[in-house]
C-alpha positions in Angstrom: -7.0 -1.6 -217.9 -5.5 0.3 -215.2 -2.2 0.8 -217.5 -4.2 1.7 -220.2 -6.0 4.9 -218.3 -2.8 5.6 -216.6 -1.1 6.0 -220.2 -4.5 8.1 -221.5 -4.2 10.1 -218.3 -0.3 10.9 -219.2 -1.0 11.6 -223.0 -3.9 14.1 -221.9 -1.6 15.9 -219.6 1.1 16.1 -222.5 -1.5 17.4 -224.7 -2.6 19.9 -222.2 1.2 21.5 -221.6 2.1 21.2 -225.5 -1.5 23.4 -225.6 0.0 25.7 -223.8 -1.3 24.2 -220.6 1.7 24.5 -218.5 2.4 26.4 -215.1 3.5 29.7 -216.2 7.0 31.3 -215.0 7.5 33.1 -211.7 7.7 36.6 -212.7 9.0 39.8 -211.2 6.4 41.7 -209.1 8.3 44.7 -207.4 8.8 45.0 -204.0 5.0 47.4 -203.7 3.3 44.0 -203.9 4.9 42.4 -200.6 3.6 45.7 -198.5 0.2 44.5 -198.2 1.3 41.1 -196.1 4.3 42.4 -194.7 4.1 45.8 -194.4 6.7 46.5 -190.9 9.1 44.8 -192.9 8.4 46.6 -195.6 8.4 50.2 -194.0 11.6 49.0 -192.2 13.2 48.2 -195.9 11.7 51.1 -197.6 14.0 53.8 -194.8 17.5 51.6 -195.5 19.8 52.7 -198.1 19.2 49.3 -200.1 16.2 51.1 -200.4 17.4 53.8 -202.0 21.2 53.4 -203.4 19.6 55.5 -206.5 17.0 58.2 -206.7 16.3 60.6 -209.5 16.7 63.8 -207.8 13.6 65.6 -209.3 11.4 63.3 -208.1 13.6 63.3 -204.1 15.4 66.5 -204.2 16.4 65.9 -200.6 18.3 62.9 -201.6 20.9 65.6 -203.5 24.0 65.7 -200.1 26.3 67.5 -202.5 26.6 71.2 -203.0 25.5 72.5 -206.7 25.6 76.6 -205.0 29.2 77.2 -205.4 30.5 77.0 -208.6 33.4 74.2 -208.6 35.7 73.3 -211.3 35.3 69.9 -210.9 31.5 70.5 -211.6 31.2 70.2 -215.5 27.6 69.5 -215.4 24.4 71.1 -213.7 21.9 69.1 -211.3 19.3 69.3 -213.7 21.3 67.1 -216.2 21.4 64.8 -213.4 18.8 60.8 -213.7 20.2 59.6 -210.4 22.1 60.2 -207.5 24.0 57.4 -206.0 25.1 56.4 -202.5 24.1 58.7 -199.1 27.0 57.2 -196.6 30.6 58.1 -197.8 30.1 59.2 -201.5 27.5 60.3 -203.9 27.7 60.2 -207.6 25.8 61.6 -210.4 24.2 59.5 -213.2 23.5 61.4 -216.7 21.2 59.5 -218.9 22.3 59.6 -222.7 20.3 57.5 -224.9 19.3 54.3 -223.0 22.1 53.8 -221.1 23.6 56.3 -218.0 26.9 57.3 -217.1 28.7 58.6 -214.1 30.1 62.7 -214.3 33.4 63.1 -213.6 32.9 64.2 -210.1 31.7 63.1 -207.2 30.6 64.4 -203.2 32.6 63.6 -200.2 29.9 63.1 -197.8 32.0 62.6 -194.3 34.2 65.7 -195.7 32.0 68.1 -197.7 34.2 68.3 -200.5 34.4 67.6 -204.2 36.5 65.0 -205.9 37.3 63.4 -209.2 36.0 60.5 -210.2 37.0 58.3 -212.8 38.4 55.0 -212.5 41.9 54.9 -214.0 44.0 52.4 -216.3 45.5 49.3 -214.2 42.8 49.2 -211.4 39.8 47.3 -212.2 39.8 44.7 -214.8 37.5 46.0 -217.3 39.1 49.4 -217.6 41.1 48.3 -220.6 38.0 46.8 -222.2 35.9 50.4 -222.4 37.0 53.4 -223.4 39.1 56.0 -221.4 36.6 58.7 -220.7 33.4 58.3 -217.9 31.1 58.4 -221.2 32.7 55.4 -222.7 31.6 53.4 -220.0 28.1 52.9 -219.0 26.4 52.0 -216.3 24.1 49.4 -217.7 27.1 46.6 -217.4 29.1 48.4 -215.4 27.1 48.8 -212.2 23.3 48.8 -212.8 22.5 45.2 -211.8 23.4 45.2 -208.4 21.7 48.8 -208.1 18.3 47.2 -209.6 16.2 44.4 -209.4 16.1 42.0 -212.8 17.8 44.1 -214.9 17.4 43.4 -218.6 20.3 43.2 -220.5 18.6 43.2 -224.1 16.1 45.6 -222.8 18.2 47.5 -220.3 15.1 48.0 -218.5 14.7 47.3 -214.9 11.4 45.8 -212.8 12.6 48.2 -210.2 15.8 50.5 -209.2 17.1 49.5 -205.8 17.9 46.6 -203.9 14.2 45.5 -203.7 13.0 42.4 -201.9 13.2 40.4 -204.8 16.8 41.0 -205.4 17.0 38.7 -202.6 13.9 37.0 -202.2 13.4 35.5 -206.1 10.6 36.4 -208.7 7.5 36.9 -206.4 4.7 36.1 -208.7 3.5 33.1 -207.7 4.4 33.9 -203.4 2.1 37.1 -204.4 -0.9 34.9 -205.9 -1.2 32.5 -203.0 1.7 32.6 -200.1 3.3 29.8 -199.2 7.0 28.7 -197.6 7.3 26.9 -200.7 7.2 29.7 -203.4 9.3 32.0 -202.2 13.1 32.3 -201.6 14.2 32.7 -197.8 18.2 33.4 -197.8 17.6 32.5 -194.0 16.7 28.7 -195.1 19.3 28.2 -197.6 22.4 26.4 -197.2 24.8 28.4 -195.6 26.9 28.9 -199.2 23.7 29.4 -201.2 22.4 32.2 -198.2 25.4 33.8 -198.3 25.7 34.0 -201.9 22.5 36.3 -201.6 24.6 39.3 -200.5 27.9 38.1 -202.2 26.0 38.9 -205.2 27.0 42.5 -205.2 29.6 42.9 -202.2 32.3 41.3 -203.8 35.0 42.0 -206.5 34.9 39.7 -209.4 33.8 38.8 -212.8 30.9 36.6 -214.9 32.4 32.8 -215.8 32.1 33.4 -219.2 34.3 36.7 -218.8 37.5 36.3 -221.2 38.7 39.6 -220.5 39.5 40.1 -224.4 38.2 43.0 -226.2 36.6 40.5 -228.9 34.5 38.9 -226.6 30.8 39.1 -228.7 29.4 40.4 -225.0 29.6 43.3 -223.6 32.0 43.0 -220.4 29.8 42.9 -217.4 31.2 43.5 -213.4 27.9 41.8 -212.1 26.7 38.6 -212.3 24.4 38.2 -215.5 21.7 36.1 -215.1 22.0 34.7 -210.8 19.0 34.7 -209.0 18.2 34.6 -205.5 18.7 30.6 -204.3 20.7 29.7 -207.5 24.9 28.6 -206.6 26.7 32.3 -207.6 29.5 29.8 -208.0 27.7 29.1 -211.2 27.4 32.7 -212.8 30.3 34.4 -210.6 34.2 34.1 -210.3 35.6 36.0 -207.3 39.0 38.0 -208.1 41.8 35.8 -207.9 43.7 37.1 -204.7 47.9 36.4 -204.5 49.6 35.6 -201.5 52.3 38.0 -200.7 50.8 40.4 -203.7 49.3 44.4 -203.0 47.4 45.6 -205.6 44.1 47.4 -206.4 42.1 44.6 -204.9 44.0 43.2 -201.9 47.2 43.8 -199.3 49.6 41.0 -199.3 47.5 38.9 -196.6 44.9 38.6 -199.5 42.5 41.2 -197.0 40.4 43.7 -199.3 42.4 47.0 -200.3 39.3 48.5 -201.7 35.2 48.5 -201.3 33.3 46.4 -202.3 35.0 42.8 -201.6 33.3 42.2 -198.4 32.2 39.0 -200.0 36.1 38.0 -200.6 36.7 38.8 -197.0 34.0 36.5 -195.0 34.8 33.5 -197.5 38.7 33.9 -195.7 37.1 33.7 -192.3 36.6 31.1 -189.7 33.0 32.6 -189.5 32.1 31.6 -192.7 34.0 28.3 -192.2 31.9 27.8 -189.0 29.1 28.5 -191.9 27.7 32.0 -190.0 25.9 34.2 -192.0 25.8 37.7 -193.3 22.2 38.0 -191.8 23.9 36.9 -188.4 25.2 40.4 -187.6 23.0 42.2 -190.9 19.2 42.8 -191.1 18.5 45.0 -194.2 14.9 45.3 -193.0 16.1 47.9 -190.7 17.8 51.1 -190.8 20.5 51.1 -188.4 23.6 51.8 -189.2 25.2 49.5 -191.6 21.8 47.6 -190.8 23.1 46.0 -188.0 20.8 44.1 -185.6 22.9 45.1 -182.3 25.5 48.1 -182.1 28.6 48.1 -180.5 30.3 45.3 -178.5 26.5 43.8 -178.2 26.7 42.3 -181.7 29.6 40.9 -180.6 29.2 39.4 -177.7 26.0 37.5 -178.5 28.0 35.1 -179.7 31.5 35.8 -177.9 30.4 36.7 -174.1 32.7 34.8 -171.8 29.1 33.4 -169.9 28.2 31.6 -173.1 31.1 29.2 -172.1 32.0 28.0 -175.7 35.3 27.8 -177.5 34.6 31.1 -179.3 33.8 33.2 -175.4 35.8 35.2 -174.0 38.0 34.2 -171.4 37.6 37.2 -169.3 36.2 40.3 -169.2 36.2 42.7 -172.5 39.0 45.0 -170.8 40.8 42.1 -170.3 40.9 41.1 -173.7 41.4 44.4 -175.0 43.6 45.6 -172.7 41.8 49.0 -173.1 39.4 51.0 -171.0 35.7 49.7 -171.2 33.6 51.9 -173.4 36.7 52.8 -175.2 37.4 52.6 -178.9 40.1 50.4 -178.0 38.0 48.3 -176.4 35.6 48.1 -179.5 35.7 44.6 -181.0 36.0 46.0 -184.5 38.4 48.3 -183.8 41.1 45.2 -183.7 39.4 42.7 -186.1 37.5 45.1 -188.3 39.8 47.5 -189.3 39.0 50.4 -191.6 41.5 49.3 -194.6 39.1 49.2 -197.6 38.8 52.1 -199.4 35.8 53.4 -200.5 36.7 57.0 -201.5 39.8 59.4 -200.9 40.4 58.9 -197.1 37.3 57.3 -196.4 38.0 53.6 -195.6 35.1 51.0 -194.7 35.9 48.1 -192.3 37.4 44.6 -193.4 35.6 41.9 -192.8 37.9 38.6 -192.5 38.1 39.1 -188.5 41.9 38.3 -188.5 43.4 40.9 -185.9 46.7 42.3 -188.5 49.7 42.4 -186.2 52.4 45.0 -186.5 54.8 42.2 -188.0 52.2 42.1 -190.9 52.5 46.0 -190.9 56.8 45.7 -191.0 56.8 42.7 -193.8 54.0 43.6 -195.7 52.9 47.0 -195.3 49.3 46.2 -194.4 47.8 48.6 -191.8 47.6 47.3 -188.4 44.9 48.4 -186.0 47.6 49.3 -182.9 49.3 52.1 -184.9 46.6 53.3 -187.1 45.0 54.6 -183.8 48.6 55.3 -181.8 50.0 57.3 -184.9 52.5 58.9 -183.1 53.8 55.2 -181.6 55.6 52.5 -183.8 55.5 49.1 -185.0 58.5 48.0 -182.6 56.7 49.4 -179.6 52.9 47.9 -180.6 54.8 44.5 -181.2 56.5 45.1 -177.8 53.4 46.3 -176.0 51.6 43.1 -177.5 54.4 40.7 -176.5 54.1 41.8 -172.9 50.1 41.5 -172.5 49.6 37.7 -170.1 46.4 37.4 -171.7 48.5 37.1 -175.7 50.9 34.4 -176.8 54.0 36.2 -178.1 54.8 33.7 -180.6 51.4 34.6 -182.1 52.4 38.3 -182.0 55.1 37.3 -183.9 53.2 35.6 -186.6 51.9 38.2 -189.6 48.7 37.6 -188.7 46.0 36.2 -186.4 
């Protein structure tokens, strides 16, 4: 009898879902619906640049850096052709809608130097180039760019829930978190696995291409440089292939240590790193709730040392003071942590470099075999590679068969 009811129970339930009965989807909400229950996050978020990588300059005309007065002959195109401005820190470029898709002008602002430059992305640097036409307006945005700069992006629609890096890009669908809140409903990148809470910001800071990418112009799909379909919590191992880096290679995307030689790859950095090994996290030194700069959650050496402070007595302290292990004046940007193991190597736009992020101090024997930019003589310009090696070799605190090595 029991069996019986159990089975009628079962067959109900079937019955039910086949009926159309079943739990519907979690669906995109936009970020607007997670003010009301966390609004100082949410005001924190809404002042960061995730919040606002693009902005259609009629409706912010203060988000427009570059300058439209003076006629330029890199300027082919007026600001009130413009759909969006992109980027506030080093660059800003200029989206021009045409049909349903946009595309980037030809030029673009130097924001640190006030000064126009081309922009266009030439043959034999990224690996789609040869798969879209030559010209800015062969190539648009939609695969191109536009989902990492949105949140659930639609490639059959190319409509967007929301432009921006809203809190769903990294937080999942909030449909069902918005209807009744729990833990349970809701991604948290800070309660994943290490690999999976990482992946969260890998997502779009790193050089690569979708799994199903050929690279052969008679691929049935368009050619896409994000990856298609990931979701926050899902493996991006399962959507995403990093760029294959070469050992003793420079190119486009890497020096011959395999560091970054361009932007966006801070993904393929940290993977390199005994950080990530020692499974750290992006949101260890990053909180992109709030809007300091590069959203960090202390500035200076203070990040730093909340980890590496010679009190904290662990094999990753100091052993020492910070001049001693910098061998440079305190308060001094020689005596910056980043300044050694973050070097500013990846470029980002015509002299404008952002920092690497594998930790790996570069020694000047690295500099001699490999040409990779060390951090002693791209601050002593007028001083060589002999005399950093030599000024290294001679420090107590330094091994000088490490110095020796290409890099630490």
């Amino acid at each position: 009898m029991r069996s019986t009811l159990r089975y009628l129970l079962l067959g109900l339930l079937a019955t039910a879902t086949a009926a159309g009965g079943q739990t519907p989807q979690r669906h995109y909400v936009g970020s607007q619906s997670c003010q009301r229950c966390h609004a100082a996050t949410y005001a924190g978020w809404k002042q960061t640049r995730m919040a606002r990588v693009v902005q259609d300059p009629k409706e912010h005309p203060e988000a427009v850096l570059a300058d439209f007065t003076h006629p330029n002959p890199l300027v082919t195109f007026q600001l009130k052709d413009v759909a969006f401005v992109y980027g506030s820190r080093w660059k800003q470029r200029f989206f021009t809608k045409i049909g349903d898709d946009y595309y980037v002008e030809p030029a673009q602002w130097d924001v640190a130097r006030k000064r126009w430059l081309p922009f266009h992305v030439e043959a034999n640097t990224d690996w789609w180039v040869p798969l879209y036409g030559p010209t800015n307006f062969d190539r648009p945005t939609g695969p191109l760019c536009d989902g990492c700069h949105s949140v659930n992006y639609d490639t059959a629609t190319k409509q967007v829930t929301e432009w921006n890096v809203g809190c769903e890009k990294c937080h999942g669908p909030g449909s069902e978190h918005v209807a009744k809140p729990t833990r349970a409903n809701i991604v948290n990148p800070a309660r994943l696995d290490y690999v999976r809470g990482n992946d969260t910001c890998i997502q779009c800071h790193s050089q690569g291409r979708p799994v199903n990418e050929t690279g052969l112009a008679t691929q049935q799909t368009p050619h896409y440089d994000w990856p298609v379909g990931f979701t926050a919590g899902d493996k991006l191992s399962d959507y995403w292939k990093l760029e294959e880096l070469k050992p003793g290679v420079t190119n486009f995307f890497q020096f011959a240590d395999m560091t970054a030689h361009k932007n966006r790859m801070q993904g393929n950095d940290f993977i390199q790193s005994v950080m990530y090994h020692r499974e750290l996290r992006c949101s260890d030194c990053h909180d992109v709730h709030n809007n300091t700069t590069s959203n960090l959650k202390a500035q200076g050496n203070a990040l730093c040392l909340g980890c590496h402070a010679a009190s904290m007595q662990n094999a990753a302290g100091l052993k020492g003071t910070v001049p001693e292990h910098t061998h440079h004046a305190l308060g001094s940007k020689g005596s910056e942590c980043i300044a050694c193991h973050m070097p500013l190597i990846a470029q980002t736009i015509k002299d404008g470099y952002v920092a690497s992020h594998t930790f790996r101090f570069i020694t000047p024997t690295l500099t001699e075999q490999s040409g990779v930019p060390n951090p002693c003589t791209s601050c002593h310009t007028d001083k060589s590679t002999a005399w950093a090696t030599q000024q290294l070799q001679s420090w107590k605190t330094t091994s000088p068969w490490r110095m020796a090595q290409p890099g630490l």
